[in-house]
C-alpha positions as a printed NumPy array, in Angstrom:
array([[118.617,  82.251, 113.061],
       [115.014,  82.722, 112.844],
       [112.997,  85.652, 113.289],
       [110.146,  85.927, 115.699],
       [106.466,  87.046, 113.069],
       [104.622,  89.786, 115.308],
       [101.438,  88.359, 114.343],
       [101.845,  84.931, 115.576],
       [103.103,  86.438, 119.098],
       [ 99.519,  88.556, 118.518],
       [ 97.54 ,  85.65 , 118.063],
       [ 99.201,  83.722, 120.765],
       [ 98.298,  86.45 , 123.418],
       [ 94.689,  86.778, 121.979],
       [ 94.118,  82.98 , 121.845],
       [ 94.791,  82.998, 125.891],
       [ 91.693,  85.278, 126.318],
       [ 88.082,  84.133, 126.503],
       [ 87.18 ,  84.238, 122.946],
       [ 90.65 ,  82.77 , 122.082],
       [ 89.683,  80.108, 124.165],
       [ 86.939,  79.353, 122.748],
       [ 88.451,  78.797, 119.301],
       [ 90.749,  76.581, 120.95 ],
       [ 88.22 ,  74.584, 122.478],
       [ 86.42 ,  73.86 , 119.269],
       [ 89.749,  73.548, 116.945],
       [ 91.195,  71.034, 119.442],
       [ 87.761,  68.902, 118.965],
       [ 87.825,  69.046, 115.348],
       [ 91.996,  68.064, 115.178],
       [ 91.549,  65.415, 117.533],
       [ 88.449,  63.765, 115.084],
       [ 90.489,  64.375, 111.548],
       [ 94.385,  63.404, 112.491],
       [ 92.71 ,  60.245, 115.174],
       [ 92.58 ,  57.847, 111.611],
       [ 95.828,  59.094, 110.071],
       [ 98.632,  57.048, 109.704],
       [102.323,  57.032, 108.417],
       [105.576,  57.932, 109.792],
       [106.217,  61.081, 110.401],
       [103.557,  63.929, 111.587],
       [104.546,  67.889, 111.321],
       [102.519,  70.914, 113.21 ],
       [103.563,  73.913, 111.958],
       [103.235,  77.436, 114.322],
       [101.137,  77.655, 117.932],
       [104.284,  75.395, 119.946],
       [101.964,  76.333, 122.783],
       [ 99.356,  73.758, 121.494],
       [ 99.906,  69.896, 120.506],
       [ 97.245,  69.492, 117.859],
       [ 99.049,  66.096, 117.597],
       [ 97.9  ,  64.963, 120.578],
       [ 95.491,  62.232, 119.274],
       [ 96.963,  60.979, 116.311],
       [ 98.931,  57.826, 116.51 ],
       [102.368,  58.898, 114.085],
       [104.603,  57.95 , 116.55 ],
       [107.24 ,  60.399, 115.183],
       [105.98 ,  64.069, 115.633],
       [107.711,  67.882, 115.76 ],
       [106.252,  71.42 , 116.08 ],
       [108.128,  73.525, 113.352],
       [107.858,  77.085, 114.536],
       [110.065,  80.364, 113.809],
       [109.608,  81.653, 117.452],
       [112.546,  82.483, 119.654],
       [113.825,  79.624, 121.501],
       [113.525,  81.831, 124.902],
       [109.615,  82.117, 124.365],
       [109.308,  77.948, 123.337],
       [108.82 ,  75.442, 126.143],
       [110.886,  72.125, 124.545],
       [108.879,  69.213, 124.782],
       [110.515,  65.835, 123.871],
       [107.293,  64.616, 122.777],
       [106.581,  66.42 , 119.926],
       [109.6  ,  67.2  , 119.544],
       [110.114,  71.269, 118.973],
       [111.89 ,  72.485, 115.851],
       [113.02 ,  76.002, 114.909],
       [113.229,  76.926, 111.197],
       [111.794,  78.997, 108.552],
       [108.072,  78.148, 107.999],
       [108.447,  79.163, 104.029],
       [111.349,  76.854, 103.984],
       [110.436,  73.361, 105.442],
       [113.843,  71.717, 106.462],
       [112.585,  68.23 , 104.959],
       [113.179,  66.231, 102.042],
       [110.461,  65.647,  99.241],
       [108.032,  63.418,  99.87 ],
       [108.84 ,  62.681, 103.484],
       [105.626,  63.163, 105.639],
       [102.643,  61.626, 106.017],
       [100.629,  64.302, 107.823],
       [101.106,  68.501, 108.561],
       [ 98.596,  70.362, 110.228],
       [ 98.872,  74.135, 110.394],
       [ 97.092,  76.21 , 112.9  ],
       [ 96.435,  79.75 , 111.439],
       [ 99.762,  79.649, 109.656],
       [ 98.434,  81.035, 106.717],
       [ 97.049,  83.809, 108.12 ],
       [100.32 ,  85.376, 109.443],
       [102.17 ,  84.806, 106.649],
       [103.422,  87.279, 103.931],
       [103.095,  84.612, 101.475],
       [100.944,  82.046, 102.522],
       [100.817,  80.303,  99.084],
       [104.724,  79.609,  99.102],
       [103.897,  78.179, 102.874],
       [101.353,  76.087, 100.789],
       [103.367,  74.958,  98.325],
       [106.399,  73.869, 100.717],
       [103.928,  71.384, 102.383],
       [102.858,  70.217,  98.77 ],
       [106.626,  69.155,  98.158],
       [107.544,  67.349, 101.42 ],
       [104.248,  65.647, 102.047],
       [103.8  ,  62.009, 100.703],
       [101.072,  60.866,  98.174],
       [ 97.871,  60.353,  99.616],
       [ 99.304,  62.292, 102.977],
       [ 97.245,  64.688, 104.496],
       [ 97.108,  68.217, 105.374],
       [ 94.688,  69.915, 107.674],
       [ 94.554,  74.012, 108.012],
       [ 92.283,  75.644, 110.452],
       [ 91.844,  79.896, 110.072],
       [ 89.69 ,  82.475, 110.518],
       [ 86.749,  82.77 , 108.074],
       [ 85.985,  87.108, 106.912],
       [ 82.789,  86.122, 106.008],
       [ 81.197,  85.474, 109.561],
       [ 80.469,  87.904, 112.428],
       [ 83.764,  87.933, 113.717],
       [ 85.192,  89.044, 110.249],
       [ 82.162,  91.423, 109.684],
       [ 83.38 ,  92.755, 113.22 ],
       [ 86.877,  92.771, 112.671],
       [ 86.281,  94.825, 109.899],
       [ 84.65 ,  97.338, 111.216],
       [ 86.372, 101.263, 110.391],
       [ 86.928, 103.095, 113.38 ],
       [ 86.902,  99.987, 115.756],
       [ 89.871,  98.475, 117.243],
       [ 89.98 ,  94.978, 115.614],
       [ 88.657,  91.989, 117.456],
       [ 91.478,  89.507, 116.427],
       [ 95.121,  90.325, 115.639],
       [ 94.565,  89.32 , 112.06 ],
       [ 93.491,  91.716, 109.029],
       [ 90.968,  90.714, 106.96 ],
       [ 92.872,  91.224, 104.146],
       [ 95.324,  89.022, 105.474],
       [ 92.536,  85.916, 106.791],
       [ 92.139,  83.452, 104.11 ],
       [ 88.706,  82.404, 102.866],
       [ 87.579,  79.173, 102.151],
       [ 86.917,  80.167,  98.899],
       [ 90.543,  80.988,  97.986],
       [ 91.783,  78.083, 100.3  ],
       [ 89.783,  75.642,  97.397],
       [ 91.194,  77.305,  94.507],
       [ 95.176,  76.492,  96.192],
       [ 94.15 ,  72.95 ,  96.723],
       [ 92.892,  73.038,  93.263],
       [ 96.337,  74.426,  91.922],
       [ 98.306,  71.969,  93.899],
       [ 96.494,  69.003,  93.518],
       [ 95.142,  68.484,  97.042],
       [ 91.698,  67.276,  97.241],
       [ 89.468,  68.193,  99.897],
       [ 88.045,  64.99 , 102.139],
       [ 86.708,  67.136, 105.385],
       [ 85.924,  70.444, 106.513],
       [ 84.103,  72.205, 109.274],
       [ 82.736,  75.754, 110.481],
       [ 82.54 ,  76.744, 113.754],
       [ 81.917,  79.339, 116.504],
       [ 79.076,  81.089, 115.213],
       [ 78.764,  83.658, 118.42 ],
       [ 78.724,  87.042, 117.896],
       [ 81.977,  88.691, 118.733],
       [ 82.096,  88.702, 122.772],
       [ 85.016,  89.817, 124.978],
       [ 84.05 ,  87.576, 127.978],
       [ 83.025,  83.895, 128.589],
       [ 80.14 ,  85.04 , 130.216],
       [ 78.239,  86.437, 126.934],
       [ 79.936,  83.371, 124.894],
       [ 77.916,  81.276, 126.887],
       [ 74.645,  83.305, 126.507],
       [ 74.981,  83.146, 122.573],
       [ 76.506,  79.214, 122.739],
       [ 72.746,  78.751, 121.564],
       [ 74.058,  79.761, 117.835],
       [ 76.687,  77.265, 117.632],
       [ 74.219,  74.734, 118.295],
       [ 72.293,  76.047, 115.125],
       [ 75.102,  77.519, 113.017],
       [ 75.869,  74.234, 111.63 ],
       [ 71.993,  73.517, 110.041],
       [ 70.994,  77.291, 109.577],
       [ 73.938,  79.002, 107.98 ],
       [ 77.367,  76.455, 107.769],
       [ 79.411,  78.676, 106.151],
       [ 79.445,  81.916, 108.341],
       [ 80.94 ,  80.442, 111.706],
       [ 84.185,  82.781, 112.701],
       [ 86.969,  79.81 , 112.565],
       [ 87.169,  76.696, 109.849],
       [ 88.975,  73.392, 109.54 ],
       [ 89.627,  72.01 , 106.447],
       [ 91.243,  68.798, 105.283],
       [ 92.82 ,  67.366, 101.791],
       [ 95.09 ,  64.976, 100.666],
       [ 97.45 ,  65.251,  97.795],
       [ 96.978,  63.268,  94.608],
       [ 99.18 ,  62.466,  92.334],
       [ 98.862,  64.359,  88.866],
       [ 97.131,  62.38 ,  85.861],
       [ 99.423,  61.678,  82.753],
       [ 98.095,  61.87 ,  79.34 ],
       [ 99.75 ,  60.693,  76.379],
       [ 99.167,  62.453,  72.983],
       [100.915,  60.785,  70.011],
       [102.747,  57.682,  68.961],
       [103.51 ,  54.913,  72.24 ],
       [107.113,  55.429,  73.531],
       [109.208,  52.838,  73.172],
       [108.999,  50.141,  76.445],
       [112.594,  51.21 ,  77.181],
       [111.677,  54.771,  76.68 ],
       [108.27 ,  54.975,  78.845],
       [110.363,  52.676,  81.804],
       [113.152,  55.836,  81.776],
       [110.883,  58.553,  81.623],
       [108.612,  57.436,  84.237],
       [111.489,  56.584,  86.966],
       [112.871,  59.885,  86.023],
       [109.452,  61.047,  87.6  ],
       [109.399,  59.515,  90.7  ],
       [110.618,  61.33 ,  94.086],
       [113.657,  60.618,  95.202],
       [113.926,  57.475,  97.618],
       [114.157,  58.984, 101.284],
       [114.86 ,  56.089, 103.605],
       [113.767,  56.121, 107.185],
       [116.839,  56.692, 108.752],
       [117.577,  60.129, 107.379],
       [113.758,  61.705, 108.143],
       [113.958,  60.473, 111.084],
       [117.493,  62.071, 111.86 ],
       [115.763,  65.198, 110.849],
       [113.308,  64.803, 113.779],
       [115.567,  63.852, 115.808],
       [118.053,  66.616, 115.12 ],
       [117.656,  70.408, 116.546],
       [117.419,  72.667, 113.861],
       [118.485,  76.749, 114.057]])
């Protein structure tokens, strides 16, 4: 059984409000243009169940993964909803073409073992696209503020910069292929000011790209060089040391049992 993280529950109530809206406005675009040419199999969300990301990619197999209660989940057949551990994907190595994780990161107590559990069950040259909340903008700057109630449920101690995003790739061998800023606004409570200030977003990507409140950022995983050092193995040798390498051979059937299957 699975236990509900306060801070996604947080996030899900602020994303309903005006400003939260307007993240999901923007995110929504910038999913729809980076999953619409990605292809493969099998297609994991992870977090927000309240929000298909998916919607315009073309994986015709697709689940939410998400560690809320099953009472506050609406089941959708299409994606198809999972419950499970975010830290603890319930896949098999190498077994997904494409994961996408809205503000996951974030709310995690260890977003790097998250990070690292996508790593493992995504395939080579599969993708993986993370959207959060950037400190260094005037939302963070806000947010931050002492003696102010924060703007968005998220710490910034707890937000994950761009900066430090890179240097995980880096570690993990995921390279970077897209990546976008957005909602440059000052921090607003109502839709009404939002739209006064909309004039910045028009301008935040040419004047200052790095400081909008939200990013999305793309990468696919590589597979790690090899370098020899020393005498040539033997032909025998290299063949068994190489196989001995290679991920274990999941066949269609059994990932796509997994999305098929409820999981508690």
């Amino acid at each position: 059984m699975t236990q509900t993280n306060p801070q996604i529950l947080n996030l899900t109530q602020w994303l309903n409000t005006d400003p939260g809206q307007t993240v999901i406005r923007w995110e929504t675009d910038k999913f729809d243009q980076i999953v619409a040419n990605a292809f493969g199999f099998h297609a994991l969300q992870i977090g927000l169940p309240a929000w298909d990301f998916l919607r315009n990619n073309r994986i015709r197999s697709k689940a939410i993964l998400t560690d809320e209660s099953k009472k506050n989940v609406t089941s959708t057949d299409q994606p198809k909803i999972i419950h499970g551990r975010l830290d603890q994907l319930p896949f098999p190595n190498c077994s997904l073409d494409l994961v996408i994780l809205p503000h996951i990161l974030e709310c995690s107590q260890d977003p790097h073992q998250i990070l690292r559990e996508v790593e493992r069950v995504l395939v080579y040259e599969g993708r993986v696209v993370i959207s959060g909340f950037n400190p260094n903008s005037l939302w963070g700057l806000r947010n931050g503020m002492p003696f102010m109630n924060p703007w968005i449920p998220i710490p910034n101690r707890n937000m994950v910069s761009v900066r430090r995003l890179k240097d995980w790739f880096k570690l993990l061998s995921l390279d970077i292929n897209r990546g976008h800023f957005g909602c440059y606004t000052p921090a607003c409570q109502t839709e009404k000011w939002l739209k006064r200030w909309d004039f910045m977003n028009r301008a935040g990507d040419r004047w200052w790209p790095v400081t909008g409140g939200v990013y999305v950022l793309s990468a696919e995983k590589r597979a790690r060089g090899m370098h020899l050092v020393g005498p040539l193995l033997k032909k025998k040798q290299r063949r068994k040391s190489l196989a001995s390498r290679r991920p274990a051979i999941i066949t269609q059937r059994d990932i796509t049992q997994l999305f098929n299957t409820e999981n508690g």
